[in-house]
C-alpha positions as CSV (number, residue, x, y, z in Angstrom):
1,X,50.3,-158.6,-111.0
2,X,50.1,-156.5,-114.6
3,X,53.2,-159.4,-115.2
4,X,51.6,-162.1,-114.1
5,X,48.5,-161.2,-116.3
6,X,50.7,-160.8,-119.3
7,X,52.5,-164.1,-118.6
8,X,49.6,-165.9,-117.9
9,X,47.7,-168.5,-120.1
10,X,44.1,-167.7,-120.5
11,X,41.7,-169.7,-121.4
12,X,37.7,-168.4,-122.5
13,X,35.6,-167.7,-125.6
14,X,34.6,-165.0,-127.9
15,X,32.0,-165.3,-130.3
16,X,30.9,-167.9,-130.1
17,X,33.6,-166.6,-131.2
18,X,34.5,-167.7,-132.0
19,X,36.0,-168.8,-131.6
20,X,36.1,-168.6,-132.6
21,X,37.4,-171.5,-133.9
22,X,37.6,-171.6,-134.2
23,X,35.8,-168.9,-133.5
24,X,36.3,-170.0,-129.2
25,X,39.5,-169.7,-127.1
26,X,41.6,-172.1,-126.0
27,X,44.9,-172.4,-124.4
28,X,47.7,-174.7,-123.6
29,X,51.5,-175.8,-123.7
30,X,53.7,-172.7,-124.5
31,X,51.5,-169.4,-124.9
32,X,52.0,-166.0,-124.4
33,X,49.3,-163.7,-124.0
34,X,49.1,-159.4,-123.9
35,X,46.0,-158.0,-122.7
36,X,46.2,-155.6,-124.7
37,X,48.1,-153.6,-127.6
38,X,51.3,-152.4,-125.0
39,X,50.4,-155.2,-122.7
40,X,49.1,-153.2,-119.7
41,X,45.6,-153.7,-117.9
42,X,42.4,-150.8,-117.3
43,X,42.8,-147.5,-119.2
44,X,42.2,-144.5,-118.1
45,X,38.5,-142.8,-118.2
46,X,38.3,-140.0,-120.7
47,X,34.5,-139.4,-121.0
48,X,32.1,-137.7,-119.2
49,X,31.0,-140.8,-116.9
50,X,33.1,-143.4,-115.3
51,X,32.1,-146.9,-117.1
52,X,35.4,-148.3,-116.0
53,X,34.4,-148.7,-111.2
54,X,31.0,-148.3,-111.5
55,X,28.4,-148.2,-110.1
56,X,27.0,-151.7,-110.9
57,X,30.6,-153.5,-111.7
58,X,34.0,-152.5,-110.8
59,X,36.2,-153.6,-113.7
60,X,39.1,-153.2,-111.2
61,X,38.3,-156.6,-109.5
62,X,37.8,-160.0,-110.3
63,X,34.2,-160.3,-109.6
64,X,33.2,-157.2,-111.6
65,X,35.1,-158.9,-114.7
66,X,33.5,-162.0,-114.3
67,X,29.9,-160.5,-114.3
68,X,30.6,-157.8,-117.1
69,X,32.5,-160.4,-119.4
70,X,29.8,-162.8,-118.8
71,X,27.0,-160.5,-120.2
72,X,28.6,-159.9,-122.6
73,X,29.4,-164.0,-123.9
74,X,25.8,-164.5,-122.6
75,X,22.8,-163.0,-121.1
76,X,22.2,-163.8,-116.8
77,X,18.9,-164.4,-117.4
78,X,18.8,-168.0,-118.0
79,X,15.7,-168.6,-120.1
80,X,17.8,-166.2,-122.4
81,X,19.9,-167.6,-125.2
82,X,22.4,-165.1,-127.2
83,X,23.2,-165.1,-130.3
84,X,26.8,-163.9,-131.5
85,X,28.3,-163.9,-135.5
86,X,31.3,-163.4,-137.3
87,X,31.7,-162.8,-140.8
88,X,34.9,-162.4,-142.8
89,X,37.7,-163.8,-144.6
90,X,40.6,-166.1,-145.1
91,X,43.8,-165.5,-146.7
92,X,46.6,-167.6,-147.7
93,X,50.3,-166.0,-146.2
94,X,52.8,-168.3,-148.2
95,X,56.7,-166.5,-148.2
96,X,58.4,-164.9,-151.2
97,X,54.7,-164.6,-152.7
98,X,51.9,-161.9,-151.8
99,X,48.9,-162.7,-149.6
100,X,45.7,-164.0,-151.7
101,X,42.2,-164.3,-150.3
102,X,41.4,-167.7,-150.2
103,X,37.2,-168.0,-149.0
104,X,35.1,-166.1,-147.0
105,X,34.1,-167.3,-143.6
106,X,30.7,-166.5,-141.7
107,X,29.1,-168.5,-138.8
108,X,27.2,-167.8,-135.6
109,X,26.8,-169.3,-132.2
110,X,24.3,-169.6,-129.5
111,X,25.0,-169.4,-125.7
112,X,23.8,-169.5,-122.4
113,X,24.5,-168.7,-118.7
114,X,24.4,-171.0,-115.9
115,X,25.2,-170.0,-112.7
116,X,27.1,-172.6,-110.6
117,X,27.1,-173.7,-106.5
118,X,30.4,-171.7,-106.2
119,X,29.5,-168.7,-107.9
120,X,31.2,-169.3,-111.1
121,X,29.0,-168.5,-114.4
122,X,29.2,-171.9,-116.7
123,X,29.1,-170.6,-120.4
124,X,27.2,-173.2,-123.0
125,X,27.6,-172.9,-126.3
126,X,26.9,-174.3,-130.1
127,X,28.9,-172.9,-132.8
128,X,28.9,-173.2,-136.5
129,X,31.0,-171.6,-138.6
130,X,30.9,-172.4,-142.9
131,X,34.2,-171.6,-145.9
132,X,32.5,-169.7,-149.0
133,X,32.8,-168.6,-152.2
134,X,34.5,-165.3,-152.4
135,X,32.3,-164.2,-155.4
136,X,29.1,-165.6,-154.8
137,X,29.1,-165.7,-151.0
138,X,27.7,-169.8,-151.8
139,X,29.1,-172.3,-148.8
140,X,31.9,-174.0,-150.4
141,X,31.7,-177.9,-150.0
142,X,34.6,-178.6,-152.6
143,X,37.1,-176.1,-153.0
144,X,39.6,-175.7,-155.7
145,X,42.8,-175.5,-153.8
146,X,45.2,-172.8,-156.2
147,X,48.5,-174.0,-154.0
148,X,47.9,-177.6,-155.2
149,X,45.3,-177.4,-158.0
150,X,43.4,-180.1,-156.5
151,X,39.8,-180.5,-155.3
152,X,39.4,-180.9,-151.9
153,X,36.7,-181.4,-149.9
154,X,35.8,-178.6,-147.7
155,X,35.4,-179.3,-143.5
156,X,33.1,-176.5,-141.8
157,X,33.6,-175.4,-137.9
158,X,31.2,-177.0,-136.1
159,X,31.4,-177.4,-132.0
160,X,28.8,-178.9,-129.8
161,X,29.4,-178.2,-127.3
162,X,32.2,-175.5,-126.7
163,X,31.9,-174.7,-122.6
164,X,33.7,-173.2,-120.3
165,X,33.5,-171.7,-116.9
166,X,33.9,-167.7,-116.4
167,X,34.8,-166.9,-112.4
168,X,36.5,-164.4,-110.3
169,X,39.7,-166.0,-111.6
170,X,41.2,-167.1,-114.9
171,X,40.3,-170.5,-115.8
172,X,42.6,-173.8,-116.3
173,X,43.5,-174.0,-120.0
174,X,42.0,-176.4,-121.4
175,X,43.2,-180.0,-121.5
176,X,42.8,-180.9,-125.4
177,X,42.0,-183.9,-125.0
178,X,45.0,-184.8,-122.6
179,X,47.5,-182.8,-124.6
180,X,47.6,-180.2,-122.2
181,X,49.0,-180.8,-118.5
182,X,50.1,-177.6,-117.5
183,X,48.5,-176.0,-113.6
184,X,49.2,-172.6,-113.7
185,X,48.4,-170.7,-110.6
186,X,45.1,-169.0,-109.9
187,X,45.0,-165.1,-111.3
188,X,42.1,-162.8,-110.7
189,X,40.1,-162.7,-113.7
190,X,41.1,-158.5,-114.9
191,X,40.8,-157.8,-118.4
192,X,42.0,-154.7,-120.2
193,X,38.8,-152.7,-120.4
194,X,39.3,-148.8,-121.8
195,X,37.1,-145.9,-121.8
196,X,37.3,-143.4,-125.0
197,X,34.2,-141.2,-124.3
198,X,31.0,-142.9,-123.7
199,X,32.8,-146.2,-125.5
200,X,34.2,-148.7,-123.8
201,X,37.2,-151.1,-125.0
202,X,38.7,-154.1,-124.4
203,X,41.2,-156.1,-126.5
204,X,43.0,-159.6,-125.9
205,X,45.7,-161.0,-127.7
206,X,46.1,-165.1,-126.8
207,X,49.2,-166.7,-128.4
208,X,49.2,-170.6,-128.6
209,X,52.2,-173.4,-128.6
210,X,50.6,-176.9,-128.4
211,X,51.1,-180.6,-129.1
212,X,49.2,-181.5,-132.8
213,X,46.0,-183.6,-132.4
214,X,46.7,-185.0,-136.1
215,X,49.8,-186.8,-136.0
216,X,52.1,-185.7,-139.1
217,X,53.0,-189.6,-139.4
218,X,49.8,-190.8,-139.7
219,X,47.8,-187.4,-141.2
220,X,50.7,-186.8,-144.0
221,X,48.2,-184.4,-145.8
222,X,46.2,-183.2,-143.0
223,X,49.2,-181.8,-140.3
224,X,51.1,-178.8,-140.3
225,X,53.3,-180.4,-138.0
226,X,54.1,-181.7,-134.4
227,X,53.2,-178.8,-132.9
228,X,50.3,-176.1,-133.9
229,X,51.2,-172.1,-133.7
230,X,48.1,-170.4,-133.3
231,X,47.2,-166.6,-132.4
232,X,44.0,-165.2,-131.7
233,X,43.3,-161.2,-131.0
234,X,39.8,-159.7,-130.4
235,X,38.8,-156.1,-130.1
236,X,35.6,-155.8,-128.4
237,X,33.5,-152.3,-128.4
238,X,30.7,-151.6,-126.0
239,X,28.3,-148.9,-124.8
240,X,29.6,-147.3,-121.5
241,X,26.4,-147.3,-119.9
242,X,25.2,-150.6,-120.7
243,X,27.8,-152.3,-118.8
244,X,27.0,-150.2,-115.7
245,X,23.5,-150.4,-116.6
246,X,21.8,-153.0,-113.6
247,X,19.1,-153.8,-115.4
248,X,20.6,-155.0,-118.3
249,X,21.2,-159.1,-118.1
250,X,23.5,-158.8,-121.4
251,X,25.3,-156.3,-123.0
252,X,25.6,-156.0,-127.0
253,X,29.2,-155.0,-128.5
254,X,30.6,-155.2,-131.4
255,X,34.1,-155.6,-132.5
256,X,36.8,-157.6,-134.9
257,X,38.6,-160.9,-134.4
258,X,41.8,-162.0,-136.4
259,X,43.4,-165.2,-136.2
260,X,46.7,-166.7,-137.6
261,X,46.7,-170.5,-137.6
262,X,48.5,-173.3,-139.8
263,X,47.1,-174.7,-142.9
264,X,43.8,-175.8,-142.1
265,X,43.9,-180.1,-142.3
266,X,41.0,-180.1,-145.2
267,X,43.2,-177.9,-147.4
268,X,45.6,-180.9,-147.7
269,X,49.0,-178.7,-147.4
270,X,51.1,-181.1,-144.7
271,X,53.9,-179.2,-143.7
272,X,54.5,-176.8,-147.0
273,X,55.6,-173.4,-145.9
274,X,53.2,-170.8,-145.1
275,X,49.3,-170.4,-143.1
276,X,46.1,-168.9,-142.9
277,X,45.1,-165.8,-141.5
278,X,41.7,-165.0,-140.6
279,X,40.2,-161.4,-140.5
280,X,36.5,-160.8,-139.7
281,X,33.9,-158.8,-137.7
282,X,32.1,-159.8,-135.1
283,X,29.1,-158.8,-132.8
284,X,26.0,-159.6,-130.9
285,X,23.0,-158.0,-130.6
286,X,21.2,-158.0,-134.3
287,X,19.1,-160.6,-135.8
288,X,21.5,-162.9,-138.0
289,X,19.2,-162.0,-141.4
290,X,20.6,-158.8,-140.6
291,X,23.6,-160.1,-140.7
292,X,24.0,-163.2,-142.9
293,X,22.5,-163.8,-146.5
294,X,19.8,-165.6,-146.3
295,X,21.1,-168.8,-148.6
296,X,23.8,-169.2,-146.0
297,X,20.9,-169.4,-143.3
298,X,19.3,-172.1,-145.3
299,X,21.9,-174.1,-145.2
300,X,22.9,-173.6,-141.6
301,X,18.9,-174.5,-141.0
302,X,19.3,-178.0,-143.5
303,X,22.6,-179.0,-142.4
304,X,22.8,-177.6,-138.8
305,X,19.7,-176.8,-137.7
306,X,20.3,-177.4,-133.5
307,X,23.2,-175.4,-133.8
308,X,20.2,-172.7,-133.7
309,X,19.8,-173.0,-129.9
310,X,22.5,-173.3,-127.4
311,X,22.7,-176.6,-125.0
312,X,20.2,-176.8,-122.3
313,X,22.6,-177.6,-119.4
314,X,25.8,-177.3,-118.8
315,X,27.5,-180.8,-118.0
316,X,31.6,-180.5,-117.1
317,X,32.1,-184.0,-118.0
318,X,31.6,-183.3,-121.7
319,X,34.6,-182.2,-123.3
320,X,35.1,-179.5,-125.3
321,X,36.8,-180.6,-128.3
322,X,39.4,-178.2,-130.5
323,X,38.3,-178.2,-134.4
324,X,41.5,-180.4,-134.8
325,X,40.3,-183.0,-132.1
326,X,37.1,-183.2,-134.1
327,X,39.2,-184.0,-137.3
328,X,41.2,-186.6,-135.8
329,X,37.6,-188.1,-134.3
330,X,35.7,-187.8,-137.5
331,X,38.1,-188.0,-140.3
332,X,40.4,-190.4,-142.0
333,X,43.8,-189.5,-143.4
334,X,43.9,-188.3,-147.5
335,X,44.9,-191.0,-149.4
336,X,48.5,-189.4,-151.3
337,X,48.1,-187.0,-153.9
338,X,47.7,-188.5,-157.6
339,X,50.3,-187.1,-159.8
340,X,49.1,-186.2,-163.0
């Protein structure tokens, strides 16, 4: 089974998220995935309590995973939304040249919980996620790009909806808008959860192979490629006692989430050598003006202002759409570069 988990494709959120991104998870074609940093499953309790069987959820079973995991991407009361952030930044990785910090990157998104006839929890979820100035923290909308010194115009994250469905079994990656037709088989839904003390851990590493939404013949400036390499790893921290805690609907955490990924399609790169990697904090539980400056709130609240307040149902007919399915939807293709 412990091979089976590390060979299997998983499929669910974060942050929000991210998704991250973003900031939410996703899965399809060729991925490999480690639960955690040596690829086993549950740790071993080291504290003075037992966070890790009980005595509200055993973390040993599928059901207890799908009810801990759940509080904490949501909260089971369903008149409840929750609120998660991220806030980081994005480096360029080009080779035979040092790593440079490119922008900053800080978003939010709002969720909630609806339980389904089959006793699956459906996750719903707006995200927003915006690129900004490294010095002055401002939400970039043109961006002076140093690899091409060119202008270009700057595309923030911004998923309504991202859904998915959290059960007693890993879900079906998703289909990416028909790019993905893989089946795998169903695996109980055990995550890596470890005890250190009253703390409680759990990390995921998701590793991504998968056909490119923006075709490199038609998007010359936009696509990395044919295919898009992408790897996502999350670290989430959490009190003990809250997720044994029955009277708790969600549980807070905190926690960091990195992500490697191709040139983003705004950046205009095409298929030049190199990527971005993403490295930011994350959490739940704090008011986002604790969190976030106040300008970028004012912008979120003028430019996105429903992304304040998750979706009121959850329908499985709407897709969720990748941020490159978006692009292809809601862009056109750079005209070429002017040589000057």
């Amino acid at each position: 089974m412990q091979t089976q988990r590390r060979d299997f494709i998983k499929g669910f959120g974060a942050v929000g998220a991210f998704g991250a991104a973003a900031l939410s998870l996703g899965a399809c074609g060729n991925a490999n995935v480690n639960t955690n940093g040596n690829g086993e499953g549950n740790g071993a309790s080291s504290g003075p309590g037992d966070y890790l069987s009980g005595p509200y959820v055993d973390l040993s079973t599928g059901e207890g995973n799908k009810i801990a995991y759940a509080r904490t991407q949501g909260n089971l009361d369903e008149s409840e939304q929750k609120v998660g952030w991220f806030k980081g930044y994005v480096m360029g990785v080009r080779p035979g040249e040092k790593i440079r910090d490119l922008f900053g990157f800080a978003g939010f998104g709002v969720s909630r919980l609806q339980q389904n006839p089959d006793g699956s929890i459906a996750k719903i979820l707006r995200e927003v996620g915006y690129y900004t100035d490294l010095r002055s923290g401002e939400v970039l909308e043109e961006w002076r790009n140093p690899y091409l010194n060119e202008t270009v115009s700057v595309v923030p994250i911004a998923n309504d909806p991202f859904n998915y469905v959290i059960s007693d079994y890993f879900p079906e990656p998703p289909e990416f808008g028909g790019l993905n037709e893989e089946k795998p088989p169903q695996i109980p839904f055990i995550l890596p959860w470890t005890q250190r003390g009253d703390r409680v851990d759990m990390e995921i590493h998701i590793h991504l192979y998968y056909p490119n939404a923006l075709d490199p013949a038609k998007w010359v400036r936009e696509s990395s490629g044919s295919m898009v390499q992408v790897s996502e790893f999350f670290a989430f921290h959490m009190d003990g006692a809250h997720i044994q805690n029955a009277g708790m609907t969600t549980t807070p955490y905190h926690g960091v989430w990195n992500r490697t990924t191709p040139w983003l399609p705004w950046m205009l790169m095409g298929q030049e050598p190199g990527f971005c990697q993403y490295a930011a904090f994350m959490g739940s539980g704090e008011d986002l003006e604790q969190v976030h400056d106040r300008a970028l709130l004012d912008y979120a609240e003028k430019h996105h202002p429903k992304y304040f307040n998750a979706p009121e149902t959850y329908d499985p007919a709407t897709p969720s759409l990748s941020s490159l399915e978006l692009y292809a939807i809601e862009r056109t293709p750079a005209p070429p570069k002017q040589e000057t």
